[in-house]
Biotite code that builds the C-alpha atoms (Angstrom):
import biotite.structure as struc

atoms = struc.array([
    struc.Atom([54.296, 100.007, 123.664], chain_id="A", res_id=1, res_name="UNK", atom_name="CA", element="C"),
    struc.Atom([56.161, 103.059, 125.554], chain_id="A", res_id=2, res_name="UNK", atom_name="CA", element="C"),
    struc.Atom([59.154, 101.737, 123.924], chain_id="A", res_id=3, res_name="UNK", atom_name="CA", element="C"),
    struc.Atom([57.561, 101.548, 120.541], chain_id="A", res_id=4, res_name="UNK", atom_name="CA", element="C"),
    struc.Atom([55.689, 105.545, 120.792], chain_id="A", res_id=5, res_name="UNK", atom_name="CA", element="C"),
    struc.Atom([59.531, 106.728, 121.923], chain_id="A", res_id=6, res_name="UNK", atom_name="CA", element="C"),
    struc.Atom([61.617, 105.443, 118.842], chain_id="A", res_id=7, res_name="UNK", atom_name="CA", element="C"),
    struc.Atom([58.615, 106.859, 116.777], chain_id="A", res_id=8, res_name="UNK", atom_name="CA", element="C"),
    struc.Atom([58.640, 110.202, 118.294], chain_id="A", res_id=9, res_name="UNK", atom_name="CA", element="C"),
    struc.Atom([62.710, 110.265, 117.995], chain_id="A", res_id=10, res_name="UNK", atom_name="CA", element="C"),
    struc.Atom([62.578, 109.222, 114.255], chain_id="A", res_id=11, res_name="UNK", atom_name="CA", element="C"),
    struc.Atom([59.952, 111.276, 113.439], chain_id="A", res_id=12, res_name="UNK", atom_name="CA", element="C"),
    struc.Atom([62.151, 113.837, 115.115], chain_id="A", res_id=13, res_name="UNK", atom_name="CA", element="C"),
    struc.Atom([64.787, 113.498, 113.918], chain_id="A", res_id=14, res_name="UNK", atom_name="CA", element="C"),
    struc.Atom([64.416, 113.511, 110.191], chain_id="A", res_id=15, res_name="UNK", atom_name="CA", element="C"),
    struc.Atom([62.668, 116.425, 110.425], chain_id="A", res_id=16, res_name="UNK", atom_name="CA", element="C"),
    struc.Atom([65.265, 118.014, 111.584], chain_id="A", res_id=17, res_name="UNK", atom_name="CA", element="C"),
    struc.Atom([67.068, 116.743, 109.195], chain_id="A", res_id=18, res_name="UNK", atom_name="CA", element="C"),
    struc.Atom([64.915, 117.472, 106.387], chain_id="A", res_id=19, res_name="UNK", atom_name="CA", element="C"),
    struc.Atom([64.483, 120.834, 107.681], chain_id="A", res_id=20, res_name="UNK", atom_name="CA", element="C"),
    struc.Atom([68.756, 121.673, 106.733], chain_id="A", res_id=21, res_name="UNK", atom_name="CA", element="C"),
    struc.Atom([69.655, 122.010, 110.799], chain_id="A", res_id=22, res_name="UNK", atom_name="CA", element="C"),
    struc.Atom([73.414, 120.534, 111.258], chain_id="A", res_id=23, res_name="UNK", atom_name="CA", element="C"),
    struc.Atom([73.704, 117.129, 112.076], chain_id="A", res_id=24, res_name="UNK", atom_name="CA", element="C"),
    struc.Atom([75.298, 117.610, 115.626], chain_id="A", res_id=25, res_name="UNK", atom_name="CA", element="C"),
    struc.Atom([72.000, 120.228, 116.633], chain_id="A", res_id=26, res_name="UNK", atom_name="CA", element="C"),
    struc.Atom([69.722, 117.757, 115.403], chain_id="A", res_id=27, res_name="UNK", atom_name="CA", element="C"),
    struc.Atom([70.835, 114.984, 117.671], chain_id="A", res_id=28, res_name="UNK", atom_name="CA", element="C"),
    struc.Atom([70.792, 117.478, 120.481], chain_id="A", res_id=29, res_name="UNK", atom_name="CA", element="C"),
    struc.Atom([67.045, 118.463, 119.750], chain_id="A", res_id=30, res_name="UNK", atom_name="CA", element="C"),
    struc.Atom([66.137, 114.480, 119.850], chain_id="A", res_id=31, res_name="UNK", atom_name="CA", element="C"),
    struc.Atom([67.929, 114.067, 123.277], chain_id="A", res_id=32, res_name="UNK", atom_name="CA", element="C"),
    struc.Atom([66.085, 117.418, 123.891], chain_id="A", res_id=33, res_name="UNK", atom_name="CA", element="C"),
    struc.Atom([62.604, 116.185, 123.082], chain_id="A", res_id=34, res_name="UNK", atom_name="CA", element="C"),
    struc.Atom([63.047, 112.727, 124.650], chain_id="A", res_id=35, res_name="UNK", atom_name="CA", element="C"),
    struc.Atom([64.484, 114.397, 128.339], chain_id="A", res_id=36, res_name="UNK", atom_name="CA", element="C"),
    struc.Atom([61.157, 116.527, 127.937], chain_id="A", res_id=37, res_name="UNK", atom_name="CA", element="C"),
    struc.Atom([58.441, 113.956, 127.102], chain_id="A", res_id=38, res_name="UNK", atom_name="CA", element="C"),
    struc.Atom([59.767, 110.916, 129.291], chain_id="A", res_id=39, res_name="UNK", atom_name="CA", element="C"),
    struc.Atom([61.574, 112.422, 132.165], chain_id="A", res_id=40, res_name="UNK", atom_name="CA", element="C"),
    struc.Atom([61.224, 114.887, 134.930], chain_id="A", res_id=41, res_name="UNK", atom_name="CA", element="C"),
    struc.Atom([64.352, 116.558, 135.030], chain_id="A", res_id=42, res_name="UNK", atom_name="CA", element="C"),
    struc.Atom([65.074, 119.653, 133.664], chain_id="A", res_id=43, res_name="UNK", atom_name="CA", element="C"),
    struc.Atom([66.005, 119.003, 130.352], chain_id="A", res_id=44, res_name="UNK", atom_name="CA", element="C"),
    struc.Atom([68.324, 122.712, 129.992], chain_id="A", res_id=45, res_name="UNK", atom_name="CA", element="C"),
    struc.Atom([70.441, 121.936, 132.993], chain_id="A", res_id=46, res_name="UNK", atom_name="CA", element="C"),
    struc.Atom([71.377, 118.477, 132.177], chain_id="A", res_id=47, res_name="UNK", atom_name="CA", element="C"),
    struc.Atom([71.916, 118.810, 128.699], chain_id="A", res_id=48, res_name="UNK", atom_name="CA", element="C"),
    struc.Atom([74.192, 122.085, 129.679], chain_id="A", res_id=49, res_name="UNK", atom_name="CA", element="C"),
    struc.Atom([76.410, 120.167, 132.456], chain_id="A", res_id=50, res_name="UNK", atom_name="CA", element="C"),
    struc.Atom([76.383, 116.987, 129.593], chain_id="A", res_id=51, res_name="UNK", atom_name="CA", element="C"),
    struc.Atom([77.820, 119.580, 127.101], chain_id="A", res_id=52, res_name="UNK", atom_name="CA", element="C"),
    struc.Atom([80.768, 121.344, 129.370], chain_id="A", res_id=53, res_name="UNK", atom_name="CA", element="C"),
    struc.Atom([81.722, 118.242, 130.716], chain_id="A", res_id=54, res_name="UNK", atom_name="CA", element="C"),
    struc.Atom([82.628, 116.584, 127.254], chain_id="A", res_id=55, res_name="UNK", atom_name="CA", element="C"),
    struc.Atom([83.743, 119.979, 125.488], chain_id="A", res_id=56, res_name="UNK", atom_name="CA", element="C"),
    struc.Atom([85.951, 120.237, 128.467], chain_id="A", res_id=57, res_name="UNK", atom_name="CA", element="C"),
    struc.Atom([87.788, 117.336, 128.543], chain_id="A", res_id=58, res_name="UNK", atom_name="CA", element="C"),
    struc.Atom([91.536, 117.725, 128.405], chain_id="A", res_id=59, res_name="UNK", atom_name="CA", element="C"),
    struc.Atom([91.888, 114.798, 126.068], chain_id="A", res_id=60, res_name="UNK", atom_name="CA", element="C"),
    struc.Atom([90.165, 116.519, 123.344], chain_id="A", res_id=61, res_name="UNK", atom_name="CA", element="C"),
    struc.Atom([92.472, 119.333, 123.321], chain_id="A", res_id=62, res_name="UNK", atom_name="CA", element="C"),
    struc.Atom([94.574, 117.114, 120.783], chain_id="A", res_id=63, res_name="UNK", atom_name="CA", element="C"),
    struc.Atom([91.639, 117.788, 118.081], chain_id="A", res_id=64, res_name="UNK", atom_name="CA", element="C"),
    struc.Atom([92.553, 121.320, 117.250], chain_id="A", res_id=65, res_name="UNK", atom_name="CA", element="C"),
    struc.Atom([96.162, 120.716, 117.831], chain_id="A", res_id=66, res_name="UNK", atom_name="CA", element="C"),
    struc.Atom([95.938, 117.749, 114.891], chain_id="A", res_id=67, res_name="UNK", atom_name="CA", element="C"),
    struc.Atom([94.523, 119.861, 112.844], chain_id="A", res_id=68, res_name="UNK", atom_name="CA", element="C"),
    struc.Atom([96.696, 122.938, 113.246], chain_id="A", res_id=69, res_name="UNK", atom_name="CA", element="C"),
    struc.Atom([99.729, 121.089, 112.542], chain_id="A", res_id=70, res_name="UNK", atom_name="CA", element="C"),
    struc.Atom([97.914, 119.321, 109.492], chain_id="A", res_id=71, res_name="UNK", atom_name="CA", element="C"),
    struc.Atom([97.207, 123.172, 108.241], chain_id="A", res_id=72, res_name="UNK", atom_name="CA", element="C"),
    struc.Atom([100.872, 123.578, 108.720], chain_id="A", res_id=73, res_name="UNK", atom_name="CA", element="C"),
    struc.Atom([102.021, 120.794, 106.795], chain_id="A", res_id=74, res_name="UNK", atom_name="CA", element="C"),
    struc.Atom([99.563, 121.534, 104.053], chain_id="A", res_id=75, res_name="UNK", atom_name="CA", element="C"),
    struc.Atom([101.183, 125.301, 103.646], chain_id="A", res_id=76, res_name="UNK", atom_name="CA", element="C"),
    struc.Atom([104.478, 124.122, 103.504], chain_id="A", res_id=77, res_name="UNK", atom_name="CA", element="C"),
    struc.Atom([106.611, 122.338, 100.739], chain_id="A", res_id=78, res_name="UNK", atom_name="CA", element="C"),
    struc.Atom([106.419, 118.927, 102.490], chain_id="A", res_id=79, res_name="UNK", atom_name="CA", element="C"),
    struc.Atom([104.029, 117.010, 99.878], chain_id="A", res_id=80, res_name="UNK", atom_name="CA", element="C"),
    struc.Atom([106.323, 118.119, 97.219], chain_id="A", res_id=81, res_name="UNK", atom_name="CA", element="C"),
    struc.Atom([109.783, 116.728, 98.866], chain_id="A", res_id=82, res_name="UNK", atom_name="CA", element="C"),
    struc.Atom([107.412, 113.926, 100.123], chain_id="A", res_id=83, res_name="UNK", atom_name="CA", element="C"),
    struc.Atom([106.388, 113.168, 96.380], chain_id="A", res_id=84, res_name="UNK", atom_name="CA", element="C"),
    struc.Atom([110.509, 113.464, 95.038], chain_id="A", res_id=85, res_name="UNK", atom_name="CA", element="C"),
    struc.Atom([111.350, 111.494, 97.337], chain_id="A", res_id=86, res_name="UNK", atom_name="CA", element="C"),
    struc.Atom([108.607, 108.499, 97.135], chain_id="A", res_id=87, res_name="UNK", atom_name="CA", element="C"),
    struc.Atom([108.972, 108.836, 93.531], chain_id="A", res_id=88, res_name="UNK", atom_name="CA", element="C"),
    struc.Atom([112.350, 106.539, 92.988], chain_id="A", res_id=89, res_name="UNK", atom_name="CA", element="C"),
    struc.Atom([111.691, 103.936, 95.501], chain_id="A", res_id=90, res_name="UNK", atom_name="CA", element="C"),
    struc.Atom([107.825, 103.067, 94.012], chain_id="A", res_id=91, res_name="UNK", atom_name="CA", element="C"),
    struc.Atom([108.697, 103.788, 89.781], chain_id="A", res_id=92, res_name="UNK", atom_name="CA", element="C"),
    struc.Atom([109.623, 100.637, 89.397], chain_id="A", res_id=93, res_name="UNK", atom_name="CA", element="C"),
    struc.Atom([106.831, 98.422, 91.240], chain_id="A", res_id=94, res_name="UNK", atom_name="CA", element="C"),
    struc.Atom([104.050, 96.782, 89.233], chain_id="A", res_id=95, res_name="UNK", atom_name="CA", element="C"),
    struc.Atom([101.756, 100.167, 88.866], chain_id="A", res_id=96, res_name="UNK", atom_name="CA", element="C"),
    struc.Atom([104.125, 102.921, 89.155], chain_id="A", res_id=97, res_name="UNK", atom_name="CA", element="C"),
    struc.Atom([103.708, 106.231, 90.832], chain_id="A", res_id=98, res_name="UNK", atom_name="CA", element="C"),
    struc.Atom([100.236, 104.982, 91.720], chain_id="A", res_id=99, res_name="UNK", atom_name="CA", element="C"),
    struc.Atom([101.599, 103.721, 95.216], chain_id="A", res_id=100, res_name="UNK", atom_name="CA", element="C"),
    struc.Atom([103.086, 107.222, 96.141], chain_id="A", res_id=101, res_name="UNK", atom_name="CA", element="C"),
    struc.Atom([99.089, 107.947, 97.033], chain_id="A", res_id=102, res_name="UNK", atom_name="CA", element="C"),
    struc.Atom([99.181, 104.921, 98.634], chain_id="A", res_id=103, res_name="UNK", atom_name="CA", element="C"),
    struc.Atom([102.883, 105.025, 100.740], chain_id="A", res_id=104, res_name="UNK", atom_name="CA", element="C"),
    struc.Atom([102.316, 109.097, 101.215], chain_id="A", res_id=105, res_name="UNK", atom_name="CA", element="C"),
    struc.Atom([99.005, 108.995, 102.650], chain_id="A", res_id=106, res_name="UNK", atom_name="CA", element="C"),
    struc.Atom([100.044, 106.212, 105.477], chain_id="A", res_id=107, res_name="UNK", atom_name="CA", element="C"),
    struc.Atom([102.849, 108.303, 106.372], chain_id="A", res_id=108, res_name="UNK", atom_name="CA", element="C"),
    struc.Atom([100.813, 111.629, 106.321], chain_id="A", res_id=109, res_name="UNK", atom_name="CA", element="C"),
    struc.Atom([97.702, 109.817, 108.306], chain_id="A", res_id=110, res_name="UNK", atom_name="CA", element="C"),
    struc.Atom([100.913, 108.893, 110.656], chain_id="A", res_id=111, res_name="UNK", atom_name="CA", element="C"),
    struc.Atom([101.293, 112.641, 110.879], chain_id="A", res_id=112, res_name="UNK", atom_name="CA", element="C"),
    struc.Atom([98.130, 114.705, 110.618], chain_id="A", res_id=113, res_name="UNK", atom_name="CA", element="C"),
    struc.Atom([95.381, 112.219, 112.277], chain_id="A", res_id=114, res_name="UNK", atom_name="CA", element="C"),
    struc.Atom([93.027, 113.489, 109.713], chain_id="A", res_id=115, res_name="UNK", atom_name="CA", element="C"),
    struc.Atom([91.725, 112.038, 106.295], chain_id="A", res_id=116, res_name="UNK", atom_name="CA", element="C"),
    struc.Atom([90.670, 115.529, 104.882], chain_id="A", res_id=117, res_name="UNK", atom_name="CA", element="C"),
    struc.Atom([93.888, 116.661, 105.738], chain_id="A", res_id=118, res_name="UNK", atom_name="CA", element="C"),
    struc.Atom([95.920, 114.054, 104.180], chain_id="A", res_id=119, res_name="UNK", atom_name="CA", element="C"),
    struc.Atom([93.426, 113.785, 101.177], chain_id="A", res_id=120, res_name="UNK", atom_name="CA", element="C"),
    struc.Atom([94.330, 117.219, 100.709], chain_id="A", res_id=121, res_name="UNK", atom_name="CA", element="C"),
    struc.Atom([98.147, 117.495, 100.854], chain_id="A", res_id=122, res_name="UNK", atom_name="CA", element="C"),
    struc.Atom([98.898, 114.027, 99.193], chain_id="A", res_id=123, res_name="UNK", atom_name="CA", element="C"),
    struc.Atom([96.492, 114.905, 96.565], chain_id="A", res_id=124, res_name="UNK", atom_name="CA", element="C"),
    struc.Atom([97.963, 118.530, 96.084], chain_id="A", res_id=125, res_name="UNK", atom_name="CA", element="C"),
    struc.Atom([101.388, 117.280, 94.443], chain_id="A", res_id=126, res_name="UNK", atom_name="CA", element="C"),
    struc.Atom([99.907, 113.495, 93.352], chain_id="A", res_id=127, res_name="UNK", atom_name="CA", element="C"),
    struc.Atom([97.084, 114.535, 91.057], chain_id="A", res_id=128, res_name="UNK", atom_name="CA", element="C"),
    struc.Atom([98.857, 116.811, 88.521], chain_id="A", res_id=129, res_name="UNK", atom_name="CA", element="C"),
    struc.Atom([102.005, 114.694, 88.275], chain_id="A", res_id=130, res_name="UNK", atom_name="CA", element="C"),
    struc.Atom([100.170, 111.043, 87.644], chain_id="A", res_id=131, res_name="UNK", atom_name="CA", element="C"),
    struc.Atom([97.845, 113.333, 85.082], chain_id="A", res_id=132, res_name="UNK", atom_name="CA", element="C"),
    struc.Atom([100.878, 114.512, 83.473], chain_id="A", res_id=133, res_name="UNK", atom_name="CA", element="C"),
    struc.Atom([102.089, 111.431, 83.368], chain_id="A", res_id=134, res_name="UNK", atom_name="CA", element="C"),
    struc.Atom([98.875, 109.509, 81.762], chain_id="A", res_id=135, res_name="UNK", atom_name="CA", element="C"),
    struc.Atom([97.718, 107.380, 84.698], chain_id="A", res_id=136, res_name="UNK", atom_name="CA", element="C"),
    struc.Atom([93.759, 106.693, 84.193], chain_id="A", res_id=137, res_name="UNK", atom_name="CA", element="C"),
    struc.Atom([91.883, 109.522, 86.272], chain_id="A", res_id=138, res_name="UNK", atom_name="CA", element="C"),
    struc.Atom([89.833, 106.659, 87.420], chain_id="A", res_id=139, res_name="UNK", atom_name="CA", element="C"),
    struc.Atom([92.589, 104.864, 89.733], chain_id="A", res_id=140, res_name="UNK", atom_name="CA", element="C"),
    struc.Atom([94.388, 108.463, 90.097], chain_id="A", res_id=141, res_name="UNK", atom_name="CA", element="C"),
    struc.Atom([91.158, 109.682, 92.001], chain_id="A", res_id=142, res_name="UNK", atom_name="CA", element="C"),
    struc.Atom([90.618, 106.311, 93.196], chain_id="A", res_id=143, res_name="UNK", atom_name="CA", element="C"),
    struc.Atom([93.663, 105.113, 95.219], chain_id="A", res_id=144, res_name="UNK", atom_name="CA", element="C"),
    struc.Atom([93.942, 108.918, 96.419], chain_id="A", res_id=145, res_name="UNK", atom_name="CA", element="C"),
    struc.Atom([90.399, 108.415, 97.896], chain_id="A", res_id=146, res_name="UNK", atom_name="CA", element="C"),
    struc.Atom([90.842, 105.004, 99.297], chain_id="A", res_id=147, res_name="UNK", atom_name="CA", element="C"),
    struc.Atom([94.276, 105.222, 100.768], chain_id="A", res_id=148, res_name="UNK", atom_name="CA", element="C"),
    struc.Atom([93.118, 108.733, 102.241], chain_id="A", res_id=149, res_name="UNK", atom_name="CA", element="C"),
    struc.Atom([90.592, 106.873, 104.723], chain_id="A", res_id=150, res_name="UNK", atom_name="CA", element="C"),
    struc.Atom([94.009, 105.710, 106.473], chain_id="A", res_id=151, res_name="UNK", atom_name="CA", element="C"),
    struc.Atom([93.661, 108.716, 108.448], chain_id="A", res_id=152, res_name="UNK", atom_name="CA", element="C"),
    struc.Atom([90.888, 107.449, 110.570], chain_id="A", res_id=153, res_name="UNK", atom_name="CA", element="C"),
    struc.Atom([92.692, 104.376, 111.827], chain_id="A", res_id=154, res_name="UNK", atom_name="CA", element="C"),
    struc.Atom([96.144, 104.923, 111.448], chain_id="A", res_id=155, res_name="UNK", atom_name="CA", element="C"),
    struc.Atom([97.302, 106.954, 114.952], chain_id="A", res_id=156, res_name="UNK", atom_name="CA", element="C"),
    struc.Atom([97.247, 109.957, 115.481], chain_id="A", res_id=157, res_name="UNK", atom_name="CA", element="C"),
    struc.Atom([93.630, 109.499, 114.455], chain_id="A", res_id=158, res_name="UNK", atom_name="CA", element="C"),
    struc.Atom([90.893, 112.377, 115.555], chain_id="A", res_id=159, res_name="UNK", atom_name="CA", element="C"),
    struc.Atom([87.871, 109.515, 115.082], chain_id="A", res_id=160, res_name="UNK", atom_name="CA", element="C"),
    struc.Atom([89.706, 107.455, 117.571], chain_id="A", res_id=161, res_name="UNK", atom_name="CA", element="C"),
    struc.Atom([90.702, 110.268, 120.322], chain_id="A", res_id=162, res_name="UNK", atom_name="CA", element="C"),
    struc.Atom([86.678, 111.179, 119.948], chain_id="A", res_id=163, res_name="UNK", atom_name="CA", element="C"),
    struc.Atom([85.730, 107.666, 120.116], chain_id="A", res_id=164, res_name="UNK", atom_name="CA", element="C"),
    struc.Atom([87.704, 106.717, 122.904], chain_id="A", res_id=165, res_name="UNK", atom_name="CA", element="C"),
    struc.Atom([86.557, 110.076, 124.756], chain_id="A", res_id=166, res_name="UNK", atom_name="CA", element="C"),
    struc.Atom([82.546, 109.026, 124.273], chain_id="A", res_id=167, res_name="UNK", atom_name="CA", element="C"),
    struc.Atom([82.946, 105.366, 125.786], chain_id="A", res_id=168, res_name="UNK", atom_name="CA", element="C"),
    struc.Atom([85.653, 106.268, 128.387], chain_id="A", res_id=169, res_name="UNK", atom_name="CA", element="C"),
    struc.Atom([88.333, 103.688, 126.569], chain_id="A", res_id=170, res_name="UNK", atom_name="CA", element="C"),
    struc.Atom([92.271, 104.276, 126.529], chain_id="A", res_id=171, res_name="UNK", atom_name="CA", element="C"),
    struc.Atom([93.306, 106.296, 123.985], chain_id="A", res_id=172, res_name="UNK", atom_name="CA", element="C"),
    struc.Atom([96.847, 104.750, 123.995], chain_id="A", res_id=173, res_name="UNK", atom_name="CA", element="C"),
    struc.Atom([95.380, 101.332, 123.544], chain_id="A", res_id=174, res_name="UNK", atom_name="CA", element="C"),
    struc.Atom([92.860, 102.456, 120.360], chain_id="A", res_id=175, res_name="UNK", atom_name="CA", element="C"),
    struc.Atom([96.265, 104.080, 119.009], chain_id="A", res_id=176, res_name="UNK", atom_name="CA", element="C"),
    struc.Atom([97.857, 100.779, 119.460], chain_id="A", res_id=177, res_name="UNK", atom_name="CA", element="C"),
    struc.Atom([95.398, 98.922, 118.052], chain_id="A", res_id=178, res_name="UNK", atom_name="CA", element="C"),
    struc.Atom([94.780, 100.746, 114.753], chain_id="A", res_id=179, res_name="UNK", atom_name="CA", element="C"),
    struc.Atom([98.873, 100.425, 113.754], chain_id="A", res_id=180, res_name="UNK", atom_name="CA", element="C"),
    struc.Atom([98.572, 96.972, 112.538], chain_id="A", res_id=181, res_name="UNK", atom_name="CA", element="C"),
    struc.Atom([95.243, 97.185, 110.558], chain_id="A", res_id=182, res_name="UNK", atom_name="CA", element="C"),
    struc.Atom([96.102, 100.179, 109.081], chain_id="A", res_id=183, res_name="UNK", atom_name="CA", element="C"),
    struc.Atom([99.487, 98.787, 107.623], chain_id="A", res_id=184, res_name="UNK", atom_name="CA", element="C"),
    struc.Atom([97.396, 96.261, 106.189], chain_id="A", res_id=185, res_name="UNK", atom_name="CA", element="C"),
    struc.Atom([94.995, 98.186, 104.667], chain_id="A", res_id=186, res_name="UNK", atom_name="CA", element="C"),
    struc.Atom([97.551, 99.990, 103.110], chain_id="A", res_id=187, res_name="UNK", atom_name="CA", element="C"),
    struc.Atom([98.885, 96.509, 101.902], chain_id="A", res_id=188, res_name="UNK", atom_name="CA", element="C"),
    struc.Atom([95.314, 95.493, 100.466], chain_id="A", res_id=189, res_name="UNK", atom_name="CA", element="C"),
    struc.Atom([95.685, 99.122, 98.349], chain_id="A", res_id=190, res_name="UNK", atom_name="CA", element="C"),
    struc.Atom([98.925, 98.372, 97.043], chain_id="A", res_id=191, res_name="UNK", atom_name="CA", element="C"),
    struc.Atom([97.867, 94.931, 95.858], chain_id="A", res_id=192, res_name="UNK", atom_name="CA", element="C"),
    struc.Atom([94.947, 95.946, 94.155], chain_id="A", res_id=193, res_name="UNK", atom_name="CA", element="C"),
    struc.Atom([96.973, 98.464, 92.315], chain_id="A", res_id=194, res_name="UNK", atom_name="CA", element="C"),
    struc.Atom([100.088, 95.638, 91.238], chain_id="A", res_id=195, res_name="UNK", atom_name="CA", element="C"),
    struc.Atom([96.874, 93.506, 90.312], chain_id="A", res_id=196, res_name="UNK", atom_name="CA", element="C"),
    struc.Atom([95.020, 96.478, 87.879], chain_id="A", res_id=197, res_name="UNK", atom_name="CA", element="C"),
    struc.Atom([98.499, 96.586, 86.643], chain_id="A", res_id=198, res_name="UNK", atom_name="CA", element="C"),
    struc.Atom([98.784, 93.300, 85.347], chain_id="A", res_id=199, res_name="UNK", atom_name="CA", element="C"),
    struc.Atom([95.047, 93.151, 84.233], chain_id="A", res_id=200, res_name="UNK", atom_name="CA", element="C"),
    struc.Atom([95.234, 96.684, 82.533], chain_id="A", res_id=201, res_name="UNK", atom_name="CA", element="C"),
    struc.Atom([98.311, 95.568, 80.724], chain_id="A", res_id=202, res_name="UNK", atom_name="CA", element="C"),
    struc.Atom([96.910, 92.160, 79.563], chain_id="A", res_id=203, res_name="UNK", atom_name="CA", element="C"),
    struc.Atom([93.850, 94.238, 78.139], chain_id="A", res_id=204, res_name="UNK", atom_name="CA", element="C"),
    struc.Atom([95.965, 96.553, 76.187], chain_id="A", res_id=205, res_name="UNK", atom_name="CA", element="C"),
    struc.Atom([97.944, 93.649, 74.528], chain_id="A", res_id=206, res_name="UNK", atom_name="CA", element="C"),
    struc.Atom([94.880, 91.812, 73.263], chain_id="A", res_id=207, res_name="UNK", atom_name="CA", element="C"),
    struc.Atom([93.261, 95.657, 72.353], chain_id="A", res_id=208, res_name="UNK", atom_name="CA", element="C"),
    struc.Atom([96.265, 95.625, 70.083], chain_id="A", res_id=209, res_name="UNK", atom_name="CA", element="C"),
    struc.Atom([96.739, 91.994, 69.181], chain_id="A", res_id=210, res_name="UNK", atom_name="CA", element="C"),
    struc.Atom([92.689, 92.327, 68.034], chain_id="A", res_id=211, res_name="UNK", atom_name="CA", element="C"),
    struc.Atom([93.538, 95.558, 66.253], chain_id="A", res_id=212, res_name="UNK", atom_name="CA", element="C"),
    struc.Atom([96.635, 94.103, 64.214], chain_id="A", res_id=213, res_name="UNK", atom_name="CA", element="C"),
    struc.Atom([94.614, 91.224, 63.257], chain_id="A", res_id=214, res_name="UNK", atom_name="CA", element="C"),
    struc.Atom([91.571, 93.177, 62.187], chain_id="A", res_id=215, res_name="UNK", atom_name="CA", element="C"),
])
């Protein structure tokens, strides 16, 4: 029943912190807080302190910031626009069109940046006016930019996996190495869909028309 009383306390906890607006990260802190405080003796300041600087400190995570610096840098410079020229000619003429530039940029810019909000942001910066202006649905414009975007978190250099492999103590060369080949297949599964929305979007158009001729 201890067991039982201790996940209730932490819940309870924990969604009120939640429910009372305090950051995600600070409310996980005041659960650990309350739990060190109600069901053991040591001092709950000191160990959550020497817990704190000995993960913030950890040379590995010095990559974090450095990701996203050069991710910043990327995103001020003219690189999604060359990037988008030159993706342009080599995906026109698949099934779906310029769609697969959001697909083919962000796996090379998750390649790059290690971050999804940075690659959401410079892929979509050049994608989204030109497939507007050229009269791609908003839908799969949106869509694929969204979808493809979550490369970032597998594809290496990816932040999630330097901070997971930090927290359980795994190599980060070996997560790296093991997030190449799903990733490439993700990005696969994306390009398919978009070849198969092709094919069904054009079949729907022809009997829109065929319906509309005979009508």
């Amino acid at each position: 029943m201890t067991e039982l009383y201790a996940i209730i306390i932490f819940l309870f906890v924990l969604f009120l912190l939640l429910g009372s607006s305090v950051w995600v990260g600070l409310a996980l802190m005041g659960v650990a807080w309350v739990g060190m405080e109600l069901f053991t003796t040591r001092p709950a300041g000191d160990a959550m302190i020497t817990t704190i600087w000995t993960g913030a400190s950890s040379w590995t995570l010095t990559a974090l910031p450095l990701f996203i610096w050069m991710g910043e840098i990327l995103f001020r410079t003219r690189l999604s626009e060359d990037m988008f020229r030159g993706l342009s000619p080599w995906m026109r003429f698949l099934p779906g069109g310029l769609l697969h530039t959001n697909i083919a940029g962000c796996t090379i810019f998750a390649a790059v940046s290690g971050s999804s909000a940075a690659t959401l942001n410079m892929v979509g910066k050049m994608s989204i006016p030109e497939l507007r202006s050229r009269g791609y649905p908003e839908y799969m414009i949106i869509g694929t930019l969204a979808g493809a975007a979550t490369l970032g978190l597998m594809i290496p250099p990816s932040l999630t996996l330097i901070v997971y492999g930090v927290t359980i103590n795994e190599s980060i060369t070996k997560l790296f190495m093991a997030g190449v080949f799903p990733g490439l297949v993700l990005a696969g599964l994306f390009m398919t869909y978009i070849v198969c929305w092709h094919f069904f979007w054009n079949r729907r158009s022809a009997t829109k028309r065929a319906l509309y001729v005979f009508l």
